[in-house]
VEXLO-189330 format. One record per residue (C-alpha): x, z, y; residue number from 1. Coordinates in steps of 0.1 Angstrom, whole numbers. Example, Ala and Ser with C-alpha at 12.3 -4.5 7.8 and 13.67 -1.06 7.14 Angstrom:
BEGIN
PT       x       z       y   seq
PT     123      78     -45     1
PT     137      71     -11     2
# end
This chain:
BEGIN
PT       x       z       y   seq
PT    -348    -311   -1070     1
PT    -329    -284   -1043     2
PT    -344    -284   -1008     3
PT    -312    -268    -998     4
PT    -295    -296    -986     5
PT    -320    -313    -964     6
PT    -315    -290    -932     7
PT    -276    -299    -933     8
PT    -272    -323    -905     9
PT    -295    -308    -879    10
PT    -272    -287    -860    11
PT    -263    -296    -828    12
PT    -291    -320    -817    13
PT    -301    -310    -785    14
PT    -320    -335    -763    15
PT    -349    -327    -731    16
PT    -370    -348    -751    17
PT    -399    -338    -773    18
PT    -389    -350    -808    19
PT    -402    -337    -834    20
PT    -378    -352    -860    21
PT    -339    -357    -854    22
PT    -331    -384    -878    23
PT    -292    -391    -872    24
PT    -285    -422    -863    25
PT    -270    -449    -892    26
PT    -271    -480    -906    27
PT    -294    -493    -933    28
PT    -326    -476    -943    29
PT    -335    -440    -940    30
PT    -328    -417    -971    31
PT    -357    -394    -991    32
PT    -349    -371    -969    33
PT    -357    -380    -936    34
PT    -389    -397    -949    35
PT    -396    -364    -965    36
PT    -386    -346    -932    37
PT    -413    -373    -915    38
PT    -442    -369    -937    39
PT    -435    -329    -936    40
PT    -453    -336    -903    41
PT    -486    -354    -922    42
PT    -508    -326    -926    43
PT    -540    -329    -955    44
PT    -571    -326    -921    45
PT    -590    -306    -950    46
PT    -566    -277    -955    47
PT    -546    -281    -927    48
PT    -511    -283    -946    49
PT    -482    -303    -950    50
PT    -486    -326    -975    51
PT    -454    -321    -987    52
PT    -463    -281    -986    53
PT    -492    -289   -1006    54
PT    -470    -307   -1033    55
PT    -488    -344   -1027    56
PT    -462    -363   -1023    57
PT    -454    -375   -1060    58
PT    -424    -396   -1050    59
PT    -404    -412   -1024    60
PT    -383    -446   -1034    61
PT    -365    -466   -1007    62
PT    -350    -499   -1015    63
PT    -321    -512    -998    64
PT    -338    -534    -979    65
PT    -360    -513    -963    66
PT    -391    -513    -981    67
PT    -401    -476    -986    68
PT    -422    -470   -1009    69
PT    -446    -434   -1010    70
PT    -462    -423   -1039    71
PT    -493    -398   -1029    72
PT    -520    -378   -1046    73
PT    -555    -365   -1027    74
PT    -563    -328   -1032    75
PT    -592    -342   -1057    76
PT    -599    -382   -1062    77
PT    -632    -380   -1044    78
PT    -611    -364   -1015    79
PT    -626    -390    -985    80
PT    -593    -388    -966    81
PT    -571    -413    -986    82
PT    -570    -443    -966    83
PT    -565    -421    -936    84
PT    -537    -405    -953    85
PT    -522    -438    -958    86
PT    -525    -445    -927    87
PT    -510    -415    -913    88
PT    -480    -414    -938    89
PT    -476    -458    -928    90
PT    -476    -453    -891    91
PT    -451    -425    -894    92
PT    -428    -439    -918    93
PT    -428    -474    -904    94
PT    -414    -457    -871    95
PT    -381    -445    -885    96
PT    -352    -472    -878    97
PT    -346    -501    -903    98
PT    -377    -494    -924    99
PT    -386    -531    -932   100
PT    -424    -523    -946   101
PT    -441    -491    -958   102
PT    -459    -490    -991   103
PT    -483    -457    -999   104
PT    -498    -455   -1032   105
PT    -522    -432   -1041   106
PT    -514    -419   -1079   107
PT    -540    -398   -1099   108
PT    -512    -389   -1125   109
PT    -502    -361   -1131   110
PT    -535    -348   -1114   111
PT    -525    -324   -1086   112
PT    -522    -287   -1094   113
PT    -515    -266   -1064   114
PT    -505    -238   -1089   115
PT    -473    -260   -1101   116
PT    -467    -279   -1071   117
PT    -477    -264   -1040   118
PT    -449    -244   -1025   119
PT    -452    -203   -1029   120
PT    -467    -203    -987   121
PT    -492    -225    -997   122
PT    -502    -206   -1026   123
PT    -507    -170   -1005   124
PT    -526    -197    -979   125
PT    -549    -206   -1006   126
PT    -555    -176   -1025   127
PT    -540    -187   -1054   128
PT    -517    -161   -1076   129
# end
């Protein structure tokens, strides 16, 4: 998967208002990328990253209908910040235009391994080499 072509589309978006995502406006439900571009903004409260940064989120699937579904793991399964991740990740999700429901499962496989799937900022941020 290429992160290249996510930043496309946000040229000339200019607008007073504080927004802190430009999703273009279209029809039908939003594509993996402008959820990812949403839940870039969830960050983990414990290490104060994105969780998409951080390499949490497993998977994105959107149906046609509108039901996104979010596939998340926690830092460590007794992490206590789960159901406020959910929550988080739900609220921010369900905001985006013609999202019918939001689904977040958490997912404990593969366990998380910031060495293979954190990005290379969040390694330096977490001392890991």
């Amino acid at each position: 998967m290429t992160e290249a072509h996510v930043h496309d589309h946000q040229h000339h978006h200019e607008h007073a208002e504080a927004a802190p995502v430009e999703i273009p406006a279209h029809d039908g439900p939003p594509t993996e990328d402008e959820v990812r571009a949403v839940l870039q903004t969830v960050e983990d409260p414990e290490l104060r990253m994105s969780i998409v940064d951080l390499g949490l989120l497993y998977g994105v699937n959107i149906e046609d209908d509108g039901l996104v579904q979010v596939d998340l793991t926690l830092t460590s399964p007794a992490c206590p910040v789960g159901p406020m991740l959910q929550g988080m990740i739900y609220h921010k999700v369900a905001q985006l235009p013609n999202v019918l429901d939001v689904e977040v499962n958490l997912v404990w496989q593969p366990p998380w391994d910031p060495r293979t799937m954190a990005s290379e900022d969040v390694k330096l941020a977490l001392g890991i080499w």
